[in-house]
C-alpha positions as CSV (number, residue, x, y, z in Angstrom):
1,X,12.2,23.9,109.4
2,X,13.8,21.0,111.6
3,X,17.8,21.0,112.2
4,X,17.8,18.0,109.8
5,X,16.5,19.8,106.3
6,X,18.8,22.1,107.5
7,X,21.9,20.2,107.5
8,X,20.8,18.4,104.3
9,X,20.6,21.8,102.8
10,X,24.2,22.4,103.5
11,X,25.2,19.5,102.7
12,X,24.4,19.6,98.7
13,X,25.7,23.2,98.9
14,X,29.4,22.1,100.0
15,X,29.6,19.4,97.3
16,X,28.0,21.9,94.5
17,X,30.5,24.2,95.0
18,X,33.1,21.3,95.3
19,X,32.1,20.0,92.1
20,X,32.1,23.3,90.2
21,X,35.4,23.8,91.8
22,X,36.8,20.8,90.3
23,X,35.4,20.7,87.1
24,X,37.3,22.4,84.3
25,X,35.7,25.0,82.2
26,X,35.8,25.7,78.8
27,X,37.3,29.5,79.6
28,X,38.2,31.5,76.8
29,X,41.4,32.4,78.3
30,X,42.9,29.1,78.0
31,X,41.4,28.7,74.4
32,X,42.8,31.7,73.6
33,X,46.0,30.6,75.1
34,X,46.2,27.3,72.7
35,X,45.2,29.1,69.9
36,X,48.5,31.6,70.6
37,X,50.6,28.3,70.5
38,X,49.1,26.9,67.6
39,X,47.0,24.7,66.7
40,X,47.8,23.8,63.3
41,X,50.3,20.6,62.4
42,X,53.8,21.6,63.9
43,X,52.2,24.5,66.5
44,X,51.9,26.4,63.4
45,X,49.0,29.1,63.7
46,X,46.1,29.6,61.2
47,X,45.2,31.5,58.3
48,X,42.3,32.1,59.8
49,X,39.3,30.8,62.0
50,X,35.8,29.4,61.1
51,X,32.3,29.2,62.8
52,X,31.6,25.8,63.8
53,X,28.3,25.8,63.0
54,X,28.4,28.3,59.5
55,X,31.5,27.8,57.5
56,X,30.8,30.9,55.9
57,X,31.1,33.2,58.8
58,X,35.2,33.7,59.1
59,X,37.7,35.8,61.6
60,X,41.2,36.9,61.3
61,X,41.0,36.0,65.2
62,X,40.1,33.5,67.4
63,X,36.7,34.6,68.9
64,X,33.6,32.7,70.0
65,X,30.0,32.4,68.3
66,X,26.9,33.7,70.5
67,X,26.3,30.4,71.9
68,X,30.3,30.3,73.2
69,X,31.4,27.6,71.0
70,X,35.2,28.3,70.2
71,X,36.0,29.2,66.6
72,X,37.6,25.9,64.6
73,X,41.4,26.7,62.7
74,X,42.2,27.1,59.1
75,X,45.0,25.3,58.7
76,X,47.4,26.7,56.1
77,X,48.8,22.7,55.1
78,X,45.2,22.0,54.2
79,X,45.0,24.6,51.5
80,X,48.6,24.5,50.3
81,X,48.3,21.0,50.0
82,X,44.8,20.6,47.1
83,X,46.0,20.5,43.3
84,X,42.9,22.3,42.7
85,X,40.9,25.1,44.5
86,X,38.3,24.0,46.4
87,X,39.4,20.3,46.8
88,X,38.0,19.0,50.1
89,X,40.1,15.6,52.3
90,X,38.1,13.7,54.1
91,X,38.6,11.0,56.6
92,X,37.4,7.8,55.8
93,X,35.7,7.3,59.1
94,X,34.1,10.9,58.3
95,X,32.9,9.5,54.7
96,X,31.4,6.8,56.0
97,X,29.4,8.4,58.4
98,X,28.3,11.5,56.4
99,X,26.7,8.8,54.0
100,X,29.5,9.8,50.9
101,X,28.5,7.4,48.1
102,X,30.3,7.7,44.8
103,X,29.6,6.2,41.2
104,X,31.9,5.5,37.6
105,X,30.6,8.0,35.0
106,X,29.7,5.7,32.1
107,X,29.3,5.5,28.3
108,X,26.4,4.4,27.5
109,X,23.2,4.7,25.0
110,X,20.0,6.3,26.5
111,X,17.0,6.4,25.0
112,X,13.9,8.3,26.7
113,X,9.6,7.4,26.6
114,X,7.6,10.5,26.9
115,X,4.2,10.3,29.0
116,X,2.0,12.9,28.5
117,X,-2.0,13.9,27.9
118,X,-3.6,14.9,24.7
119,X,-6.9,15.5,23.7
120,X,-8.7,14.1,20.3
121,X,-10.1,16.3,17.7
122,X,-10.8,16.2,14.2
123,X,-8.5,15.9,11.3
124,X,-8.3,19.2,9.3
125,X,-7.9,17.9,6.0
126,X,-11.0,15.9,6.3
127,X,-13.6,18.7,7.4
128,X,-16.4,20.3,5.3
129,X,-18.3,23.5,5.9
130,X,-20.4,24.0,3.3
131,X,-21.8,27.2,1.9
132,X,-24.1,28.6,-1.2
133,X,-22.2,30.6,-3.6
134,X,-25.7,32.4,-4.5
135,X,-28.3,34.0,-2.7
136,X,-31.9,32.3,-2.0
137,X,-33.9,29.8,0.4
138,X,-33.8,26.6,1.7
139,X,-36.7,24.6,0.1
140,X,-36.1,21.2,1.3
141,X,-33.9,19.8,3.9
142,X,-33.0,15.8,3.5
143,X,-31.0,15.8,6.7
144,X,-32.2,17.7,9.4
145,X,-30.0,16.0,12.6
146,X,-26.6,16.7,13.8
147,X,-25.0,13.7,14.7
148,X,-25.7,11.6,11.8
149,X,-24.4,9.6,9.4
150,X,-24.0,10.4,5.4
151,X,-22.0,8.9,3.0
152,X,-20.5,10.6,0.1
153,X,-23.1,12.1,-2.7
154,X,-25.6,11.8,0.0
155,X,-28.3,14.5,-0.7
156,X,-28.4,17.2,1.9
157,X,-30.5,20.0,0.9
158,X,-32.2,21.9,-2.4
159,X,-32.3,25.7,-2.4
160,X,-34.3,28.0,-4.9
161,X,-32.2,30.6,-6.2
162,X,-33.5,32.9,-9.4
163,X,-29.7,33.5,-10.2
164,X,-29.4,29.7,-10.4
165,X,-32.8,29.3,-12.5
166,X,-31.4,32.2,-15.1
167,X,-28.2,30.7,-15.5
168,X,-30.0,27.4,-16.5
169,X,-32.3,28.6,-18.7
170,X,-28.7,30.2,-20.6
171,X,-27.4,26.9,-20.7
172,X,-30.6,26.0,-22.5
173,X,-30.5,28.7,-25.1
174,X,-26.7,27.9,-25.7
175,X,-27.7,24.2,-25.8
176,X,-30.5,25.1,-29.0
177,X,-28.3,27.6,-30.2
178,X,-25.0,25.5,-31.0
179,X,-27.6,22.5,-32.5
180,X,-28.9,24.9,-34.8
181,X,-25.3,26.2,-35.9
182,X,-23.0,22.7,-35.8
183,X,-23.6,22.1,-39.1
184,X,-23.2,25.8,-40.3
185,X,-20.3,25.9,-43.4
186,X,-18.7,28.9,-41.6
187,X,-16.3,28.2,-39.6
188,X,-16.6,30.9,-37.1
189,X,-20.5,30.7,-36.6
190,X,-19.8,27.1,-35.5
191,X,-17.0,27.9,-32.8
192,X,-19.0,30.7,-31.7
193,X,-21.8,28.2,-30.9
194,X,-19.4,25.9,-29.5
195,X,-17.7,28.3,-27.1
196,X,-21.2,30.3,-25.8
197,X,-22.3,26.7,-24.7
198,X,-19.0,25.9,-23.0
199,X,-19.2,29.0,-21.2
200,X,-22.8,28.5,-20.3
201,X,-22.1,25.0,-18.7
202,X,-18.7,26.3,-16.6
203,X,-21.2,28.9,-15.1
204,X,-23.9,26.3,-13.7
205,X,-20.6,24.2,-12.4
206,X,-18.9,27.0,-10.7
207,X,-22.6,27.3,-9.1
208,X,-22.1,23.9,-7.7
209,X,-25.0,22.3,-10.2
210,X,-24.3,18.8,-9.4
211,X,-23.9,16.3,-12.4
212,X,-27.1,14.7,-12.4
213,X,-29.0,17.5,-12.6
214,X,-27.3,19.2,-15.6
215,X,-27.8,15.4,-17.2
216,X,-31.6,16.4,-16.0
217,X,-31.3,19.8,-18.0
218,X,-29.8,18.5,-21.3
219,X,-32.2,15.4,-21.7
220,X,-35.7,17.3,-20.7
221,X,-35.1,21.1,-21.9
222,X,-36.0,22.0,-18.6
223,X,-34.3,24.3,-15.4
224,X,-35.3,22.5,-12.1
225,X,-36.3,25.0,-9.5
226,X,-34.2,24.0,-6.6
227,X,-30.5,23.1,-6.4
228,X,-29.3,20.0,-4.8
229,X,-26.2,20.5,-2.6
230,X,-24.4,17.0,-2.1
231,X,-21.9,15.5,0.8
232,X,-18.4,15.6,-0.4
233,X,-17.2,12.3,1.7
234,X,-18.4,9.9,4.1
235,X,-19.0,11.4,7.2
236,X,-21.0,12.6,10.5
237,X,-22.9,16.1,10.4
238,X,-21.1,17.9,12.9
239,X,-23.5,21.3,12.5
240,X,-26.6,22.2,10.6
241,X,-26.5,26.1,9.3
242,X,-30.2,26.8,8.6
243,X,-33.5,25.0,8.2
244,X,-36.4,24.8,5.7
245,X,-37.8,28.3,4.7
246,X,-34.7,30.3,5.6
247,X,-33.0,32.7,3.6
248,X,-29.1,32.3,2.9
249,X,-26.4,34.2,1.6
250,X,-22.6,33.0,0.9
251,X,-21.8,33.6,4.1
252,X,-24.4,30.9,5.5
253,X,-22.4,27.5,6.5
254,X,-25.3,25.2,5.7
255,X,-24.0,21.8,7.2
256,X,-20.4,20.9,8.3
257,X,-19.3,17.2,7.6
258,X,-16.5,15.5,9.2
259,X,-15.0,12.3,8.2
260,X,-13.6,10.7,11.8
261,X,-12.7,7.5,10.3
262,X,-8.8,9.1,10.8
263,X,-8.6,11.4,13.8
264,X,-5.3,13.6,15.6
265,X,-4.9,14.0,19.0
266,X,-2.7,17.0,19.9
267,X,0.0,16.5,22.9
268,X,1.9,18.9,25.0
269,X,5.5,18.3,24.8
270,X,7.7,20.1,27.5
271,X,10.9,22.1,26.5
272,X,13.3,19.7,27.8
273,X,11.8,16.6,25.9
274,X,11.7,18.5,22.4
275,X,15.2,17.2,21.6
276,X,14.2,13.5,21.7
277,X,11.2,14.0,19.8
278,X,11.0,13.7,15.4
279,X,8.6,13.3,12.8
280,X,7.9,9.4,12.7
281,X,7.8,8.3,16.0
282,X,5.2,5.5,17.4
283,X,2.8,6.4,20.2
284,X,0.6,4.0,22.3
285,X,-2.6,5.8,23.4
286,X,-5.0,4.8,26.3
287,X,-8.5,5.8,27.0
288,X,-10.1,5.6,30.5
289,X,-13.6,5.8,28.7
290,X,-12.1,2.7,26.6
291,X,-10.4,0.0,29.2
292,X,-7.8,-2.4,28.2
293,X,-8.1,-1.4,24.7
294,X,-4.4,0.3,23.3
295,X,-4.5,2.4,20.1
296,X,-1.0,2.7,17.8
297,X,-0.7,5.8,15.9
298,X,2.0,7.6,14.3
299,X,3.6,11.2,15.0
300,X,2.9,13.2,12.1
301,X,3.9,16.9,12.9
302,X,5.7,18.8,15.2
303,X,4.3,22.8,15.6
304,X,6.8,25.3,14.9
305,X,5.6,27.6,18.4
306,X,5.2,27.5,22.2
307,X,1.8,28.3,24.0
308,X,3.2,31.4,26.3
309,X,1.0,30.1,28.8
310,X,2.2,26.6,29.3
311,X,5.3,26.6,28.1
312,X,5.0,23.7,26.3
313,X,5.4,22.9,22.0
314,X,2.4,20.8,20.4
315,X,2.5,17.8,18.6
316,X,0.3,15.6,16.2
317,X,-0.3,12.3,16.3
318,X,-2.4,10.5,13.6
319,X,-5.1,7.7,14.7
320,X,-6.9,5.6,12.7
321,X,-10.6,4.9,13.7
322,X,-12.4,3.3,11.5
323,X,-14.8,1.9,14.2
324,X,-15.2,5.5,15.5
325,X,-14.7,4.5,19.0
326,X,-12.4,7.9,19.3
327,X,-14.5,11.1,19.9
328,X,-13.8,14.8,19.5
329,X,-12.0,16.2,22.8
330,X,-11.7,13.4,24.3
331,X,-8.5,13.2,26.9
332,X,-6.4,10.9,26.6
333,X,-2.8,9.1,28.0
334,X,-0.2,9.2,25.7
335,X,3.5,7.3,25.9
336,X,5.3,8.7,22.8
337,X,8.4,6.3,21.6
338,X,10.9,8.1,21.0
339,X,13.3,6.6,18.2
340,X,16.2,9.0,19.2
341,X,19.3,7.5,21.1
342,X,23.1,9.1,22.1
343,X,25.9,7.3,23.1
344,X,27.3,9.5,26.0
345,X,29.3,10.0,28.8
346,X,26.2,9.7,31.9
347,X,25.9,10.4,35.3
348,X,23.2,9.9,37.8
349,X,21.2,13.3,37.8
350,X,21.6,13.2,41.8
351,X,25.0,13.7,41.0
352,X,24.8,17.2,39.4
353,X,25.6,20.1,41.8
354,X,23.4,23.2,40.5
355,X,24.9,26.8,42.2
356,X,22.4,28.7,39.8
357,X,25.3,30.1,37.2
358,X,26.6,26.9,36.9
359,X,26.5,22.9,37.0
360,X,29.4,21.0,38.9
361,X,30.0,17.4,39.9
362,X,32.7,16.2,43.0
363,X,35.4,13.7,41.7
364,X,36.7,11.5,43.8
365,X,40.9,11.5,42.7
366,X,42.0,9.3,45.4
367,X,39.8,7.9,49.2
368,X,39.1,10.5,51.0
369,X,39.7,13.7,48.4
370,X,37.2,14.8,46.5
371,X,37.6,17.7,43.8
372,X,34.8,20.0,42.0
373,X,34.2,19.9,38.3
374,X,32.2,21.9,36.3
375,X,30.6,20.6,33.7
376,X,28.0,21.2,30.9
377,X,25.2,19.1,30.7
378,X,23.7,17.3,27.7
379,X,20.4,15.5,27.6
380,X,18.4,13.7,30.5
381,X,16.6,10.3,30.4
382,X,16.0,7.4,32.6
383,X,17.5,9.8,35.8
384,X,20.6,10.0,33.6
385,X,22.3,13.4,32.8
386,X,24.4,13.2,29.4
387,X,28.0,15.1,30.3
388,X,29.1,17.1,27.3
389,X,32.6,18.2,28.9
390,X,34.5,18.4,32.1
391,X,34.5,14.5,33.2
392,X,35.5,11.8,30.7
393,X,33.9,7.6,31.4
394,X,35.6,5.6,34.3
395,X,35.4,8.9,36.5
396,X,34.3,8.8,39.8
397,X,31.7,11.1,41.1
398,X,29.8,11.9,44.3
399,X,25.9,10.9,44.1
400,X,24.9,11.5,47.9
401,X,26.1,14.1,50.3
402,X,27.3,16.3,47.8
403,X,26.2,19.6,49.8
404,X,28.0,18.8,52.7
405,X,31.1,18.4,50.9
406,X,30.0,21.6,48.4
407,X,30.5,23.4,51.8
408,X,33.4,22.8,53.1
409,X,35.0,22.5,49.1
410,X,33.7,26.9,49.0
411,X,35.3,27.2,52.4
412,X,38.5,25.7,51.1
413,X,38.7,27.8,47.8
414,X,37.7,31.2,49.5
415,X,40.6,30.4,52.2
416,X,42.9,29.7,49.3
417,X,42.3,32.8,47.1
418,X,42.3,34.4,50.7
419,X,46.3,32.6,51.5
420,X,47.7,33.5,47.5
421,X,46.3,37.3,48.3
422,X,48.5,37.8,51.6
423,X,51.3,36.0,49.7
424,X,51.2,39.0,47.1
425,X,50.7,41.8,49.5
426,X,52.8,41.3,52.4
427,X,56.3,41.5,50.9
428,X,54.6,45.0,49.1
429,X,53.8,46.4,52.4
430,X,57.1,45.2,54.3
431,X,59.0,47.0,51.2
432,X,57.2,49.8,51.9
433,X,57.6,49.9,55.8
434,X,61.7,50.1,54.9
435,X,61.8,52.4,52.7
436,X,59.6,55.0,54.7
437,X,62.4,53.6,58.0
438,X,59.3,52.9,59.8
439,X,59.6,51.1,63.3
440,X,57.8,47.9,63.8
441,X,54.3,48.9,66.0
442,X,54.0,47.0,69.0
443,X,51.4,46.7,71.2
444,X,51.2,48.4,74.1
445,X,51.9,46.4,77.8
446,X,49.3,46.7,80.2
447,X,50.0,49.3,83.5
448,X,49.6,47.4,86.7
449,X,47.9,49.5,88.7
450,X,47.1,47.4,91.5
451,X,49.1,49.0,93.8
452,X,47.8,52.5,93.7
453,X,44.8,53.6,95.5
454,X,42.6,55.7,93.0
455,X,40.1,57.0,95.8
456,X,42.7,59.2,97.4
457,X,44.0,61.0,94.8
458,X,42.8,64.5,94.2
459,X,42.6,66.9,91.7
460,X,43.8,71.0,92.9
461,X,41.1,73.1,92.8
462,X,42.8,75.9,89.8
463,X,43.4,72.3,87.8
464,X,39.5,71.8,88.0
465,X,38.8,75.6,87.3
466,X,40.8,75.3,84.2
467,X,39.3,71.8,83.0
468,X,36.3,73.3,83.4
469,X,36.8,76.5,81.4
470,X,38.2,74.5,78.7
471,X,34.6,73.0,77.8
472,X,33.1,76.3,76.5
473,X,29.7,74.5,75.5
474,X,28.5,74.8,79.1
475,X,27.9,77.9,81.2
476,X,28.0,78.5,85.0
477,X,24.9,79.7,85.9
478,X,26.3,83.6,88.1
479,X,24.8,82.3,91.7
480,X,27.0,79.1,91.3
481,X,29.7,81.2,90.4
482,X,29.6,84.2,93.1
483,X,28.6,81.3,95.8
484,X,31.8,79.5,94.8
485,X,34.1,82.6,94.8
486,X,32.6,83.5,98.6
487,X,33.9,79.3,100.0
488,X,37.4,80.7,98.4
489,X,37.9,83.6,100.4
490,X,37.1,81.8,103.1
């Protein structure tokens, strides 16, 4: 290494130290020193002192945070000076910068549009299942595929059944019977007759014998084999319970018929949008399987339970569709109209502070202070939040950096309720003090002790013995002892 590196060296050493030298530090002493003199308005001192960084974190004494940053005052003129707990002041400079933006609390009328999903399905009141209310067999099927369309009276099927076929042939002996007797002079004999061949014909109609064939009984004397079972409406097969040959009971559904010229879709409605919603309102319904086309339909009923599941309350809306372009389970977009409307106090929802056991909003009273309200909330709609109670229309309240000042507003209260509890128990505990004639404690001065020189002092030789003695926990080991008994005679 040259002479030259080595005076450069030396060089940036000098004015390193020169510079540390002259540069004030942030020492803890002196911080400590202007905190003794009082930093609050008038040199007064503070209630207490904050972390810069948490507001949460407190002291009764100055101190610094782990990263050395001095604790910030608690002035007592702050606190003493809010109307209400928790009121926060704010420089103007400050607002602007922290991006404070405040609106008027309104009356107004709100209205709300639900979008949800639903699915299409049939209408209940307009589904068949059919069934045989006798036991036999299917002799001949006149519709054999799901899928297609009947229209009411159509012929579906003929079954045999013997129980059928006997209760005919009654019908028939009844039928002779009350010819025979209908001119009888006896009165009874001829409503006897008359009644047995009432009775008779109820039985084949409670069996489902259509009209036409009972007409077929009366005029040829004869009991058809097989019994024809009709459609009730227009319709589609939806399901086909048992083919030709097969053996049925009651309990057999032999076709189910669905009319889908008027159809439901059911809709999930959320908890929160229940209260707009009633019996009567218009819904517009899109398809993606049908573009550009929008349906109208009408809400019809409102279920009385949640699905656990979803946590959601179904409604039904009525569709007509006579072109049966709308399908079973199909999913489709729904915007329900609500016809509901309110004439409230709003807010923007932005505005409401949630804590979790209650809803507050920050009025602004004059520029630059700011004061929590709790409210209770109302309906929502549009990003408007209906205010029941606690702020009244031409109010203004804070809609953007409400946390910052939520903050500071929790600092204020807790340093409040902190100042009126050392107003109550200090005058208790200086009572106290003069009654017991207690002197005031003061803290001890520090001993100098710069002048003495520690290193030559000594301790005699019987004080040790006895300092030692005095701590019984430890024993002397006997060769220690005899070996230090031999340097004293000596």
């Amino acid at each position: 290494m040259n002479a030259k590196n080595v005076m450069m060296m030396v060089f940036v050493l000098i004015v390193g130290l020169s510079v540390g030298y002259l540069v004030p530090e942030n020492r803890p002493e002196k911080s400590k020193e202007q905190a003794s003199n009082g930093p609050c308005t008038g040199g007064a001192k503070p209630l207490a002192w904050r972390n810069p960084m948490n507001p949460a974190i407190t002291s009764p004494v100055f101190t610094q945070d782990e990263m050395g940053m001095n604790y910030l005052p608690i002035c007592a003129d702050a606190v003493a000076g809010s109307d209400v707990a928790g009121s926060v002041t704010i420089d103007a400079t400050m607002v602007q910068n922290s991006g404070v933006r405040t609106v008027l609390a309104e009356q107004k009328t709100i209205s709300r549009d639900i979008r949800t999903v639903g699915r299409v399905t049939f209408d209940e009141q307009r589904v068949a299942r059919l069934h045989p209310k006798v036991d036999g067999w299917v002799e001949k099927l006149f519709v054999q595929k799901t899928g297609e369309l009947v229209a009411k009276g159509t012929m579906l099927l003929a079954i045999y059944s013997p129980q059928l076929v006997a209760s005919g042939e009654e019908y028939l002996l009844a039928l002779k019977n009350w010819q025979d007797l209908k001119n009888s002079p006896f009165v009874d004999v001829r409503e006897g007759a008359k009644r047995l061949l009432q009775s008779s014909l109820d039985r084949l109609k409670l069996l489902d014998v259509p009209e036409h064939q009972l007409r077929e009984i009366r005029n040829s004397g004869i009991v058809p084999k097989a019994l024809h079972i009709h459609s009730p409406f227009d319709g589609i097969v939806m399901n086909i319970g048992a083919r030709e040959g097969s053996r049925i009971t009651p309990e057999t559904e032999l076709y189910m018929v669905a009319d889908l010229s008027r159809v439901w879709v059911q809709v999930d409605i959320y908890e929160d949008e229940l209260p707009w919603v009633q019996l009567g309102d218009q819904a517009e319904m899109r398809l993606p399987s049908i573009p550009g086309r929008v349906f109208k339909g009408r809400l019809s009923y409102i279920y009385p339970y949640l699905d656990g599941k979803t946590r959601t309350n179904k409604v039904r809306i009525e569709f007509d569709n006579a072109d049966l372009m709308l399908k079973p389970d199909m999913f489709a977009t729904i915007s329900l109209q609500t016809s509901r409307t309110i004439n409230a106090v709003v807010v923007p929802s932005e505005a409401i502070v949630r804590t979790g056991t209650r809803e507050q909003v920050f009025v602004q009273r004059q520029p630059g202070k700011f004061e929590p309200r709790a409210v209770e909330l109302g309906l929502q709609a549009g990003g408007l939040v209906q205010i029941v109670s606690g702020i009244k229309a031409g109010e203004r309240v804070v809609t953007s950096s409400q946390f910052l000042i939520d903050s500071e507003s929790k600092l204020k209260e807790a340093t409040a309720k902190m100042f009126d509890a050392g107003k109550q128990v200090m005058p208790e505990h200086n009572m106290e003090s003069m009654q017991m004639g207690e002197p005031a404690v003061q803290e001890p001065e520090s001993m100098d002790h710069s002048g003495h020189d520690m290193g030559t002092m000594q301790m005699p030789m019987e004080h040790k013995h006895e300092h030692s003695n005095m701590h019984g926990g430890d024993q002397m080991p006997a060769s220690t002892g005899e070996a230090k008994g031999e340097k004293r005679e000596q």
